[in-house]
C-alpha positions in Angstrom: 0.0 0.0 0.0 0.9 3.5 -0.5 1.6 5.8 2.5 -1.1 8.9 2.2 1.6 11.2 2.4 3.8 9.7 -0.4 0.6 9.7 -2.6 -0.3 13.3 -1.6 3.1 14.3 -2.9 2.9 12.0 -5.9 -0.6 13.9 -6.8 0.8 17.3 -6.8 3.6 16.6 -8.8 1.2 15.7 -11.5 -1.0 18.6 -10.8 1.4 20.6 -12.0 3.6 18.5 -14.0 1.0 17.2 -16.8 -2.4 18.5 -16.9 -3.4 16.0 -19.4 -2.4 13.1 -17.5 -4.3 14.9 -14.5 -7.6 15.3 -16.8 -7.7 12.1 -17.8 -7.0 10.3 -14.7 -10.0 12.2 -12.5 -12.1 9.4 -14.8 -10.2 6.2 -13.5 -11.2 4.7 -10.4 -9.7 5.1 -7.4 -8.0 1.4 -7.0 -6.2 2.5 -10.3 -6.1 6.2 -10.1 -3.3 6.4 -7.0 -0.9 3.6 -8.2 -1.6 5.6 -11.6 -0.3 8.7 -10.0 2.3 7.1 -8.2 3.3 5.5 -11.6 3.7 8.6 -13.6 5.3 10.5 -10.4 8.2 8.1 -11.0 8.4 8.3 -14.4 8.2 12.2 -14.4 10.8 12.2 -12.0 12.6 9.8 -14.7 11.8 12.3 -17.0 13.2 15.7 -15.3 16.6 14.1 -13.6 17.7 13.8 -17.1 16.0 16.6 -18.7 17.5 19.2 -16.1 20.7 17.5 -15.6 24.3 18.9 -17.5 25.5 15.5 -16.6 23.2 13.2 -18.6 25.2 9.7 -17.8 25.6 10.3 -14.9 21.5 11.3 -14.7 20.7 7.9 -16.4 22.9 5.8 -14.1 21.8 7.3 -10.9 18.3 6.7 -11.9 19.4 2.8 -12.9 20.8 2.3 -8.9 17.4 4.1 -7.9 15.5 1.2 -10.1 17.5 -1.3 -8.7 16.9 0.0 -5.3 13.3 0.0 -5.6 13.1 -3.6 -7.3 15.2 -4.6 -4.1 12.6 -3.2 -1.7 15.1 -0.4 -0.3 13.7 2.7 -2.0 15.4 5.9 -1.4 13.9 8.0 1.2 12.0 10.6 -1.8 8.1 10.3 -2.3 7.8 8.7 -5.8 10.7 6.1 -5.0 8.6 5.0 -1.9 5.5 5.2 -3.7 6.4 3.2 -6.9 8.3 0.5 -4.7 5.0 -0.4 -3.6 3.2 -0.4 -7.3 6.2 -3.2 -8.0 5.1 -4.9 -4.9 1.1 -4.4 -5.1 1.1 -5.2 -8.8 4.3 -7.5 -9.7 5.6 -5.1 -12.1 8.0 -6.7 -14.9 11.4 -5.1 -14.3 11.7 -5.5 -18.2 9.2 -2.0 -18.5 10.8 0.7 -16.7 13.9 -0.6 -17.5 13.1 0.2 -21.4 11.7 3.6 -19.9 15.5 4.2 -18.8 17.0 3.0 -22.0 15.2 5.7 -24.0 15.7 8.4 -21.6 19.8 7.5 -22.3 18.8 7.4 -25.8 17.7 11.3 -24.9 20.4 12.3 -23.2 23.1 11.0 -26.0 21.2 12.9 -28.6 20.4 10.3 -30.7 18.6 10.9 -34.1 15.9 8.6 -36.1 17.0 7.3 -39.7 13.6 5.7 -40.2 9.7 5.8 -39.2 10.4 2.8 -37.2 13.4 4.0 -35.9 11.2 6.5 -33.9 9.0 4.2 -33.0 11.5 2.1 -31.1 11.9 5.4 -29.1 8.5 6.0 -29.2 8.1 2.3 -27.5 10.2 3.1 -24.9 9.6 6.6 -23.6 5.5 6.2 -24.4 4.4 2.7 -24.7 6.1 1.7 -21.3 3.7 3.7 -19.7 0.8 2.4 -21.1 1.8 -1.7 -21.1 2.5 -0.3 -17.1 -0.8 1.4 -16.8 -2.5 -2.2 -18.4 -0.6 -4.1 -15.9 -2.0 -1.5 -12.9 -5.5 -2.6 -14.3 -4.7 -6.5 -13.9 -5.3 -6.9 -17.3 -1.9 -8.8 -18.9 -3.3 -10.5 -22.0 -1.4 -9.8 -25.0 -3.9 -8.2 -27.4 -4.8 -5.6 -25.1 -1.1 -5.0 -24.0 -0.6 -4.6 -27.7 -3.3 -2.0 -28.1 -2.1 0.0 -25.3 1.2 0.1 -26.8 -0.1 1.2 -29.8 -2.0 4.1 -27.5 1.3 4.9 -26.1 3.5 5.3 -29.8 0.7 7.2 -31.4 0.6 10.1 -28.0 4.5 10.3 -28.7 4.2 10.7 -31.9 1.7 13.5 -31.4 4.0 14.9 -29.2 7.1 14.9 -31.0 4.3 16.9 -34.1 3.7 19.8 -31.6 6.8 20.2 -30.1 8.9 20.6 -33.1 9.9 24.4 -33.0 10.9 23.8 -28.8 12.9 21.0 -29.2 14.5 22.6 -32.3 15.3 25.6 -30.7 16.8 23.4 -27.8 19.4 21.6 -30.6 16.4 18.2 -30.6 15.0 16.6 -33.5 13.0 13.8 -33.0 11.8 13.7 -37.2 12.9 10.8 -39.4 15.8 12.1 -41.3 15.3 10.2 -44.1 11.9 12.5 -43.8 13.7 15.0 -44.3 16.2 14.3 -47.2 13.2 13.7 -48.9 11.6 17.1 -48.2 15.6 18.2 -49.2 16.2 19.8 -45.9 19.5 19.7 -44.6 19.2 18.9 -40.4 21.7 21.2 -39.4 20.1 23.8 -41.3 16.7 23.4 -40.0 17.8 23.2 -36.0 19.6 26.8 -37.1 16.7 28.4 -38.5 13.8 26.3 -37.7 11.1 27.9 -39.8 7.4 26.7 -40.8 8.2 26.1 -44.3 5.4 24.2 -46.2 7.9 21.2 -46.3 8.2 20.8 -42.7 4.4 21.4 -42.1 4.0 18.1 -44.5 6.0 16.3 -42.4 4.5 17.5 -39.3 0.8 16.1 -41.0 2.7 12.8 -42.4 3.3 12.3 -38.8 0.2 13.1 -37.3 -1.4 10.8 -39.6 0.8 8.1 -38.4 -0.6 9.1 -35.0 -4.5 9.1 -36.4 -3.8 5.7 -37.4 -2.5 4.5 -34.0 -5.4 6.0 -32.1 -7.8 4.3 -34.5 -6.3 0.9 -33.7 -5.8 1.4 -30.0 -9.3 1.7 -29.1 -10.0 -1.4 -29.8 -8.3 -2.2 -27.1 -10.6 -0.4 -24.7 -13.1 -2.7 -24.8 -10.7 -5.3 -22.9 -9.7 -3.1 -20.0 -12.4 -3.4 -17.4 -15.5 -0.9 -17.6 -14.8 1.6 -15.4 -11.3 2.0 -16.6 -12.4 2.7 -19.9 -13.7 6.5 -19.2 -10.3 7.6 -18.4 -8.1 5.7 -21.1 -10.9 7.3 -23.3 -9.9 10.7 -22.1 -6.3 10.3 -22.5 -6.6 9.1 -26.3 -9.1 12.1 -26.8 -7.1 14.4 -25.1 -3.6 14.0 -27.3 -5.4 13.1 -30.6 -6.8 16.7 -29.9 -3.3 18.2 -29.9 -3.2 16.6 -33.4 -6.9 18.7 -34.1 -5.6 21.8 -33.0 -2.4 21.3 -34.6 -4.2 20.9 -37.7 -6.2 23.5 -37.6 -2.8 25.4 -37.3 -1.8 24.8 -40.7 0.5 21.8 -39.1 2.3 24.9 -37.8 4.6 24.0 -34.8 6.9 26.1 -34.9 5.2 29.7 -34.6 3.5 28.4 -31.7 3.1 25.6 -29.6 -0.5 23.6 -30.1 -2.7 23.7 -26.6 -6.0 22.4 -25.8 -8.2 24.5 -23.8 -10.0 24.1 -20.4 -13.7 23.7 -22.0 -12.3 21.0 -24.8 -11.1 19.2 -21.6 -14.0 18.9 -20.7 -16.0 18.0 -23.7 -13.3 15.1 -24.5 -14.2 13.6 -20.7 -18.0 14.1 -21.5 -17.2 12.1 -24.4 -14.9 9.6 -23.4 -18.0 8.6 -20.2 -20.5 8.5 -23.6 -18.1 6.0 -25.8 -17.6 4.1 -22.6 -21.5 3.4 -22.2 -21.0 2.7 -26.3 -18.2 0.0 -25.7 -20.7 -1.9 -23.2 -23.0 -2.7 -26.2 -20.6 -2.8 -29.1 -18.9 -6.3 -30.1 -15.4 -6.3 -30.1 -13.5 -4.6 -33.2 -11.2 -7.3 -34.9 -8.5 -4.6 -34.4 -8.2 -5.8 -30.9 -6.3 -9.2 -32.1 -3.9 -7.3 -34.6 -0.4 -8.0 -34.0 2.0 -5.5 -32.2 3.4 -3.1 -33.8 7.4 -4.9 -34.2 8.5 -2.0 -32.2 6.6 -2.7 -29.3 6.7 -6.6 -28.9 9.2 -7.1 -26.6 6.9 -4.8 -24.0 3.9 -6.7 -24.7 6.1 -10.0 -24.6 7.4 -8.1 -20.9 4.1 -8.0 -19.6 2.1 -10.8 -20.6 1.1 -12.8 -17.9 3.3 -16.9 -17.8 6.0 -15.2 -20.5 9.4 -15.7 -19.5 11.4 -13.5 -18.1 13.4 -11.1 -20.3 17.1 -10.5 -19.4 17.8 -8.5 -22.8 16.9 -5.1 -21.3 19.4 -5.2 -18.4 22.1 -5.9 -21.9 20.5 -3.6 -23.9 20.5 -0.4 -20.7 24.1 -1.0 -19.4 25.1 -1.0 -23.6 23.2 2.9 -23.2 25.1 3.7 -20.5 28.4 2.3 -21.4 28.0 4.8 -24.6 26.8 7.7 -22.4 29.7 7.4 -19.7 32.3 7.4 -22.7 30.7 10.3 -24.5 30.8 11.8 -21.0 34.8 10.6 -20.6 35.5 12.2 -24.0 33.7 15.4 -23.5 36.3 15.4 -20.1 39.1 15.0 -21.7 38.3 18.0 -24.4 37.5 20.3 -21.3 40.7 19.3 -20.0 43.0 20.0 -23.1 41.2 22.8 -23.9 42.5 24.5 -20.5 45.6 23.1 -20.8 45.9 25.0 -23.8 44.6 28.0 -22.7 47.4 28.1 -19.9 
Protein backbone atom coordinates (compact mmCIF):
# COMPACT_ATOMS: atom_id res chain seq x y z
CA UNK A 1 0.00 0.00 0.00
CA UNK A 2 0.89 3.49 -0.48
CA UNK A 3 1.60 5.77 2.52
CA UNK A 4 -1.08 8.92 2.22
CA UNK A 5 1.59 11.23 2.38
CA UNK A 6 3.78 9.75 -0.40
CA UNK A 7 0.63 9.65 -2.59
CA UNK A 8 -0.34 13.28 -1.58
CA UNK A 9 3.11 14.34 -2.90
CA UNK A 10 2.87 11.97 -5.88
CA UNK A 11 -0.64 13.89 -6.76
CA UNK A 12 0.81 17.29 -6.80
CA UNK A 13 3.59 16.55 -8.76
CA UNK A 14 1.25 15.71 -11.53
CA UNK A 15 -0.98 18.61 -10.82
CA UNK A 16 1.42 20.62 -11.97
CA UNK A 17 3.59 18.48 -13.96
CA UNK A 18 1.01 17.21 -16.78
CA UNK A 19 -2.36 18.45 -16.92
CA UNK A 20 -3.36 16.00 -19.36
CA UNK A 21 -2.36 13.06 -17.49
CA UNK A 22 -4.32 14.91 -14.47
CA UNK A 23 -7.56 15.32 -16.75
CA UNK A 24 -7.70 12.11 -17.84
CA UNK A 25 -6.96 10.32 -14.65
CA UNK A 26 -10.02 12.15 -12.46
CA UNK A 27 -12.09 9.42 -14.77
CA UNK A 28 -10.17 6.17 -13.54
CA UNK A 29 -11.22 4.74 -10.37
CA UNK A 30 -9.65 5.12 -7.45
CA UNK A 31 -7.99 1.37 -6.97
CA UNK A 32 -6.23 2.45 -10.30
CA UNK A 33 -6.06 6.24 -10.14
CA UNK A 34 -3.33 6.43 -7.00
CA UNK A 35 -0.88 3.61 -8.16
CA UNK A 36 -1.56 5.60 -11.60
CA UNK A 37 -0.34 8.66 -10.05
CA UNK A 38 2.35 7.13 -8.23
CA UNK A 39 3.35 5.47 -11.62
CA UNK A 40 3.68 8.60 -13.63
CA UNK A 41 5.29 10.55 -10.36
CA UNK A 42 8.21 8.07 -11.02
CA UNK A 43 8.37 8.33 -14.44
CA UNK A 44 8.21 12.21 -14.37
CA UNK A 45 10.76 12.23 -11.97
CA UNK A 46 12.64 9.76 -14.75
CA UNK A 47 11.80 12.30 -17.02
CA UNK A 48 13.18 15.70 -15.30
CA UNK A 49 16.60 14.05 -13.60
CA UNK A 50 17.72 13.77 -17.07
CA UNK A 51 16.02 16.56 -18.71
CA UNK A 52 17.51 19.19 -16.06
CA UNK A 53 20.75 17.49 -15.56
CA UNK A 54 24.33 18.92 -17.54
CA UNK A 55 25.51 15.52 -16.62
CA UNK A 56 23.24 13.23 -18.63
CA UNK A 57 25.24 9.73 -17.84
CA UNK A 58 25.57 10.35 -14.87
CA UNK A 59 21.47 11.26 -14.67
CA UNK A 60 20.72 7.87 -16.41
CA UNK A 61 22.94 5.78 -14.09
CA UNK A 62 21.76 7.29 -10.94
CA UNK A 63 18.32 6.74 -11.91
CA UNK A 64 19.40 2.79 -12.92
CA UNK A 65 20.76 2.33 -8.92
CA UNK A 66 17.41 4.13 -7.87
CA UNK A 67 15.50 1.17 -10.06
CA UNK A 68 17.53 -1.33 -8.71
CA UNK A 69 16.92 0.04 -5.30
CA UNK A 70 13.30 -0.01 -5.64
CA UNK A 71 13.06 -3.56 -7.28
CA UNK A 72 15.17 -4.57 -4.09
CA UNK A 73 12.63 -3.24 -1.72
CA UNK A 74 15.11 -0.38 -0.33
CA UNK A 75 13.73 2.68 -2.04
CA UNK A 76 15.43 5.91 -1.41
CA UNK A 77 13.85 8.00 1.21
CA UNK A 78 11.98 10.63 -1.85
CA UNK A 79 8.07 10.31 -2.33
CA UNK A 80 7.83 8.71 -5.79
CA UNK A 81 10.68 6.13 -4.99
CA UNK A 82 8.62 5.00 -1.95
CA UNK A 83 5.50 5.23 -3.73
CA UNK A 84 6.40 3.21 -6.87
CA UNK A 85 8.31 0.45 -4.69
CA UNK A 86 5.00 -0.42 -3.56
CA UNK A 87 3.24 -0.38 -7.32
CA UNK A 88 6.22 -3.22 -8.01
CA UNK A 89 5.09 -4.94 -4.89
CA UNK A 90 1.12 -4.43 -5.09
CA UNK A 91 1.10 -5.17 -8.79
CA UNK A 92 4.26 -7.54 -9.72
CA UNK A 93 5.56 -5.15 -12.14
CA UNK A 94 8.00 -6.72 -14.90
CA UNK A 95 11.42 -5.13 -14.32
CA UNK A 96 11.70 -5.45 -18.25
CA UNK A 97 9.24 -2.02 -18.54
CA UNK A 98 10.80 0.67 -16.66
CA UNK A 99 13.93 -0.56 -17.54
CA UNK A 100 13.11 0.19 -21.44
CA UNK A 101 11.69 3.61 -19.86
CA UNK A 102 15.54 4.21 -18.80
CA UNK A 103 16.96 2.98 -21.97
CA UNK A 104 15.17 5.73 -23.99
CA UNK A 105 15.69 8.38 -21.57
CA UNK A 106 19.79 7.49 -22.34
CA UNK A 107 18.80 7.42 -25.84
CA UNK A 108 17.74 11.32 -24.94
CA UNK A 109 20.41 12.30 -23.17
CA UNK A 110 23.06 11.03 -26.00
CA UNK A 111 21.15 12.90 -28.63
CA UNK A 112 20.38 10.28 -30.69
CA UNK A 113 18.60 10.86 -34.09
CA UNK A 114 15.86 8.64 -36.07
CA UNK A 115 16.95 7.34 -39.67
CA UNK A 116 13.61 5.73 -40.21
CA UNK A 117 9.75 5.81 -39.20
CA UNK A 118 10.36 2.79 -37.25
CA UNK A 119 13.38 3.99 -35.92
CA UNK A 120 11.16 6.46 -33.92
CA UNK A 121 8.96 4.16 -32.99
CA UNK A 122 11.49 2.09 -31.11
CA UNK A 123 11.94 5.38 -29.08
CA UNK A 124 8.49 5.99 -29.18
CA UNK A 125 8.06 2.28 -27.48
CA UNK A 126 10.23 3.10 -24.90
CA UNK A 127 9.56 6.62 -23.58
CA UNK A 128 5.50 6.19 -24.39
CA UNK A 129 4.41 2.71 -24.75
CA UNK A 130 6.15 1.66 -21.31
CA UNK A 131 3.65 3.66 -19.72
CA UNK A 132 0.79 2.44 -21.13
CA UNK A 133 1.78 -1.72 -21.06
CA UNK A 134 2.54 -0.29 -17.08
CA UNK A 135 -0.78 1.45 -16.82
CA UNK A 136 -2.55 -2.15 -18.39
CA UNK A 137 -0.62 -4.12 -15.91
CA UNK A 138 -2.04 -1.52 -12.91
CA UNK A 139 -5.53 -2.58 -14.30
CA UNK A 140 -4.67 -6.49 -13.90
CA UNK A 141 -5.27 -6.86 -17.29
CA UNK A 142 -1.86 -8.76 -18.94
CA UNK A 143 -3.30 -10.54 -22.00
CA UNK A 144 -1.42 -9.83 -24.97
CA UNK A 145 -3.87 -8.24 -27.44
CA UNK A 146 -4.75 -5.63 -25.12
CA UNK A 147 -1.10 -4.97 -23.99
CA UNK A 148 -0.64 -4.61 -27.67
CA UNK A 149 -3.35 -2.01 -28.14
CA UNK A 150 -2.10 0.01 -25.28
CA UNK A 151 1.17 0.09 -26.82
CA UNK A 152 -0.09 1.18 -29.76
CA UNK A 153 -1.95 4.11 -27.52
CA UNK A 154 1.29 4.86 -26.13
CA UNK A 155 3.50 5.35 -29.84
CA UNK A 156 0.71 7.23 -31.39
CA UNK A 157 0.63 10.12 -28.00
CA UNK A 158 4.53 10.35 -28.75
CA UNK A 159 4.17 10.66 -31.91
CA UNK A 160 1.66 13.48 -31.38
CA UNK A 161 4.00 14.87 -29.18
CA UNK A 162 7.07 14.92 -30.99
CA UNK A 163 4.25 16.86 -34.15
CA UNK A 164 3.65 19.80 -31.64
CA UNK A 165 6.83 20.23 -30.10
CA UNK A 166 8.92 20.63 -33.12
CA UNK A 167 9.91 24.42 -33.01
CA UNK A 168 10.95 23.80 -28.75
CA UNK A 169 12.87 21.00 -29.24
CA UNK A 170 14.48 22.60 -32.35
CA UNK A 171 15.27 25.57 -30.73
CA UNK A 172 16.75 23.41 -27.81
CA UNK A 173 19.45 21.59 -30.65
CA UNK A 174 16.37 18.20 -30.63
CA UNK A 175 15.04 16.57 -33.48
CA UNK A 176 13.03 13.76 -33.00
CA UNK A 177 11.85 13.70 -37.24
CA UNK A 178 12.93 10.82 -39.40
CA UNK A 179 15.82 12.10 -41.29
CA UNK A 180 15.27 10.24 -44.08
CA UNK A 181 11.88 12.48 -43.77
CA UNK A 182 13.67 15.00 -44.32
CA UNK A 183 16.17 14.30 -47.16
CA UNK A 184 13.18 13.70 -48.88
CA UNK A 185 11.58 17.06 -48.22
CA UNK A 186 15.59 18.20 -49.22
CA UNK A 187 16.17 19.84 -45.87
CA UNK A 188 19.52 19.65 -44.58
CA UNK A 189 19.23 18.93 -40.40
CA UNK A 190 21.73 21.18 -39.35
CA UNK A 191 20.10 23.82 -41.27
CA UNK A 192 16.74 23.38 -39.96
CA UNK A 193 17.84 23.19 -36.04
CA UNK A 194 19.62 26.76 -37.07
CA UNK A 195 16.75 28.40 -38.48
CA UNK A 196 13.84 26.32 -37.69
CA UNK A 197 11.09 27.87 -39.76
CA UNK A 198 7.44 26.73 -40.76
CA UNK A 199 8.21 26.14 -44.33
CA UNK A 200 5.44 24.25 -46.24
CA UNK A 201 7.91 21.18 -46.31
CA UNK A 202 8.17 20.79 -42.71
CA UNK A 203 4.38 21.38 -42.14
CA UNK A 204 4.04 18.12 -44.49
CA UNK A 205 6.02 16.26 -42.36
CA UNK A 206 4.51 17.51 -39.30
CA UNK A 207 0.82 16.13 -41.00
CA UNK A 208 2.74 12.83 -42.40
CA UNK A 209 3.32 12.32 -38.76
CA UNK A 210 0.20 13.07 -37.31
CA UNK A 211 -1.43 10.78 -39.64
CA UNK A 212 0.81 8.06 -38.38
CA UNK A 213 -0.61 9.13 -35.00
CA UNK A 214 -4.49 9.08 -36.42
CA UNK A 215 -3.83 5.74 -37.35
CA UNK A 216 -2.55 4.49 -33.96
CA UNK A 217 -5.40 6.00 -32.12
CA UNK A 218 -7.80 4.33 -34.52
CA UNK A 219 -6.33 0.94 -33.66
CA UNK A 220 -5.80 1.40 -29.95
CA UNK A 221 -9.32 1.65 -29.13
CA UNK A 222 -10.01 -1.43 -29.77
CA UNK A 223 -8.34 -2.24 -27.11
CA UNK A 224 -10.57 -0.37 -24.67
CA UNK A 225 -13.09 -2.74 -24.83
CA UNK A 226 -10.69 -5.31 -22.91
CA UNK A 227 -9.72 -3.07 -20.04
CA UNK A 228 -12.36 -3.39 -17.38
CA UNK A 229 -15.48 -0.89 -17.65
CA UNK A 230 -14.77 1.62 -15.43
CA UNK A 231 -11.27 2.01 -16.60
CA UNK A 232 -12.40 2.67 -19.91
CA UNK A 233 -13.73 6.53 -19.15
CA UNK A 234 -10.25 7.57 -18.37
CA UNK A 235 -8.09 5.65 -21.15
CA UNK A 236 -10.90 7.25 -23.26
CA UNK A 237 -9.86 10.69 -22.08
CA UNK A 238 -6.28 10.34 -22.54
CA UNK A 239 -6.61 9.08 -26.27
CA UNK A 240 -9.11 12.06 -26.80
CA UNK A 241 -7.09 14.39 -25.12
CA UNK A 242 -3.60 13.98 -27.29
CA UNK A 243 -5.43 13.14 -30.63
CA UNK A 244 -6.78 16.75 -29.94
CA UNK A 245 -3.28 18.21 -29.87
CA UNK A 246 -3.17 16.61 -33.42
CA UNK A 247 -6.86 18.65 -34.11
CA UNK A 248 -5.58 21.85 -32.99
CA UNK A 249 -2.40 21.31 -34.65
CA UNK A 250 -4.22 20.87 -37.73
CA UNK A 251 -6.23 23.46 -37.55
CA UNK A 252 -2.80 25.44 -37.25
CA UNK A 253 -1.75 24.80 -40.74
CA UNK A 254 0.52 21.82 -39.06
CA UNK A 255 2.29 24.86 -37.83
CA UNK A 256 4.58 23.95 -34.81
CA UNK A 257 6.88 26.09 -34.87
CA UNK A 258 5.22 29.70 -34.56
CA UNK A 259 3.46 28.38 -31.69
CA UNK A 260 3.14 25.58 -29.61
CA UNK A 261 -0.53 23.57 -30.08
CA UNK A 262 -2.66 23.71 -26.59
CA UNK A 263 -6.01 22.37 -25.85
CA UNK A 264 -8.17 24.45 -23.75
CA UNK A 265 -10.03 24.12 -20.38
CA UNK A 266 -13.71 23.75 -21.97
CA UNK A 267 -12.31 20.99 -24.77
CA UNK A 268 -11.08 19.22 -21.63
CA UNK A 269 -13.99 18.94 -20.73
CA UNK A 270 -16.00 17.99 -23.75
CA UNK A 271 -13.31 15.08 -24.48
CA UNK A 272 -14.21 13.57 -20.68
CA UNK A 273 -17.96 14.10 -21.55
CA UNK A 274 -17.17 12.06 -24.40
CA UNK A 275 -14.91 9.57 -23.38
CA UNK A 276 -17.96 8.61 -20.20
CA UNK A 277 -20.52 8.52 -23.63
CA UNK A 278 -18.07 6.04 -25.85
CA UNK A 279 -17.62 4.13 -22.60
CA UNK A 280 -21.48 3.45 -22.17
CA UNK A 281 -21.04 2.66 -26.32
CA UNK A 282 -18.24 0.03 -25.67
CA UNK A 283 -20.69 -1.87 -23.20
CA UNK A 284 -23.00 -2.70 -26.22
CA UNK A 285 -20.59 -2.85 -29.13
CA UNK A 286 -18.86 -6.30 -30.13
CA UNK A 287 -15.36 -6.27 -30.10
CA UNK A 288 -13.55 -4.60 -33.23
CA UNK A 289 -11.22 -7.28 -34.95
CA UNK A 290 -8.55 -4.60 -34.36
CA UNK A 291 -8.19 -5.80 -30.90
CA UNK A 292 -6.28 -9.19 -32.13
CA UNK A 293 -3.88 -7.31 -34.64
CA UNK A 294 -0.36 -8.05 -33.99
CA UNK A 295 1.95 -5.46 -32.25
CA UNK A 296 3.45 -3.10 -33.85
CA UNK A 297 7.41 -4.89 -34.22
CA UNK A 298 8.54 -1.96 -32.19
CA UNK A 299 6.55 -2.69 -29.25
CA UNK A 300 6.65 -6.59 -28.90
CA UNK A 301 9.19 -7.09 -26.58
CA UNK A 302 6.90 -4.78 -24.05
CA UNK A 303 3.88 -6.73 -24.68
CA UNK A 304 6.14 -9.97 -24.61
CA UNK A 305 7.39 -8.13 -20.93
CA UNK A 306 4.06 -7.95 -19.58
CA UNK A 307 2.08 -10.84 -20.55
CA UNK A 308 1.12 -12.84 -17.87
CA UNK A 309 3.32 -16.88 -17.84
CA UNK A 310 6.05 -15.21 -20.53
CA UNK A 311 9.44 -15.74 -19.46
CA UNK A 312 11.40 -13.52 -18.12
CA UNK A 313 13.38 -11.09 -20.35
CA UNK A 314 17.09 -10.45 -19.45
CA UNK A 315 17.84 -8.46 -22.79
CA UNK A 316 16.87 -5.13 -21.25
CA UNK A 317 19.41 -5.18 -18.41
CA UNK A 318 22.06 -5.93 -21.90
CA UNK A 319 20.48 -3.56 -23.88
CA UNK A 320 20.46 -0.40 -20.73
CA UNK A 321 24.14 -1.05 -19.44
CA UNK A 322 25.10 -1.03 -23.56
CA UNK A 323 23.16 2.87 -23.19
CA UNK A 324 25.05 3.70 -20.45
CA UNK A 325 28.35 2.33 -21.41
CA UNK A 326 27.97 4.84 -24.59
CA UNK A 327 26.83 7.72 -22.43
CA UNK A 328 29.73 7.44 -19.72
CA UNK A 329 32.31 7.40 -22.71
CA UNK A 330 30.72 10.32 -24.47
CA UNK A 331 30.85 11.82 -20.96
CA UNK A 332 34.80 10.61 -20.62
CA UNK A 333 35.46 12.20 -23.96
CA UNK A 334 33.75 15.38 -23.52
CA UNK A 335 36.29 15.40 -20.12
CA UNK A 336 39.12 15.03 -21.69
CA UNK A 337 38.33 17.98 -24.36
CA UNK A 338 37.51 20.31 -21.32
CA UNK A 339 40.70 19.33 -19.98
CA UNK A 340 43.04 20.02 -23.11
CA UNK A 341 41.19 22.76 -23.94
CA UNK A 342 42.46 24.51 -20.49
CA UNK A 343 45.63 23.13 -20.85
CA UNK A 344 45.94 24.99 -23.81
CA UNK A 345 44.59 27.98 -22.68
CA UNK A 346 47.45 28.12 -19.86
Amino acid sequence: MIAPADMDACREAIRHGSLSFHAASKLLPSRVRDPALALYAFCRLADDAVDLNAHKAEAVLRLRDRLDRVYEGRPENAAPDRAFAAVVEDFDMPRAIPEALLEGLGWDASGRRYQTLSELRDYSARVASTVGVMMCVLMRVREPDALARAADLGVAMQLTNIARDVGEDAREGRLYLPLDWLDQARIEPQSFLDHPEPSAAIRRIVRRLLAEATRLYLRAEAGLSALPVDCRPGIYAARHIYDGIGGNLARAGHDSITRRARTTKAQKIGWLALSTMRTGLSTVTPHSAVLYARPLAETAFLVDAATIGAPESWTRQDTLFSVLAQLAERDRRSGMTLMEDGVRST
